[in-house]
N, C-alpha and C positions, 0 to 999 in steps of 0.2 A: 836543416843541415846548413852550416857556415862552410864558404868557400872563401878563399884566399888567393889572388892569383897574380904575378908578378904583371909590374906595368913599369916601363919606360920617362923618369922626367923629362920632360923637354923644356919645362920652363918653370921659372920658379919667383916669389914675389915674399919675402917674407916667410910664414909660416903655410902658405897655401903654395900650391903649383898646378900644374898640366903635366897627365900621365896618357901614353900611349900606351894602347895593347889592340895589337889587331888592324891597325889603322883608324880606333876608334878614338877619341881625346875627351877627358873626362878632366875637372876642376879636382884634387885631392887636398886634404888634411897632410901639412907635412910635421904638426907640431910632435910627433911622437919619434922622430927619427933625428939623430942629432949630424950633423954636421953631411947635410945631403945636398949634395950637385946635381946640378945639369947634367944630364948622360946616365947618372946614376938608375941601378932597376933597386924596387922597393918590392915588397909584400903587401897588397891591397888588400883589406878588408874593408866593408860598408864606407867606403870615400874615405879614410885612412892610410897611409904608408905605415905600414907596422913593424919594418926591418927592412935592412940595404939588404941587397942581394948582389954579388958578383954575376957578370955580363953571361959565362960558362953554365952558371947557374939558372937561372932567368931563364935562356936558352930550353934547358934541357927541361925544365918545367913547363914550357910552354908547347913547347914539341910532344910532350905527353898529354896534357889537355887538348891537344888538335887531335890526336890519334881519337878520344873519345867522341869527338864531337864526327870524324869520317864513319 
């Protein structure tokens, strides 16, 4: 099973960045995502950004995988 789950940039260098989820920070692939920001939330898959996601969005994704995991 593949999972997908929205992460946080916080920093960004080129086509690589640093994503947050959780308080956890992890090095990401950002070459698949076209014109991404700092602040910005992505669609992570296997160290990948695979899609921007709006902040509303992100949120409510996130909020449902935490319920899973209580």
């Amino acid at each position: 099973m593949c999972l997908a789950i929205p992460a946080k940039i916080i920093e960004k260098k080129g086509n690589t960045g640093i994503a947050e989820i959780g308080g956890v920070k992890r090095e990401v692939d950002l070459r698949l995502v076209e014109d991404i920001k700092v602040g910005d939330y992505v669609v992570l898959h296997a160290g990948f950004g695979i899609q921007i996601l709006d902040e509303e969005e992100a949120a409510e994704t996130l909020a449902l995988l935490k319920e899973f995991v209580e």
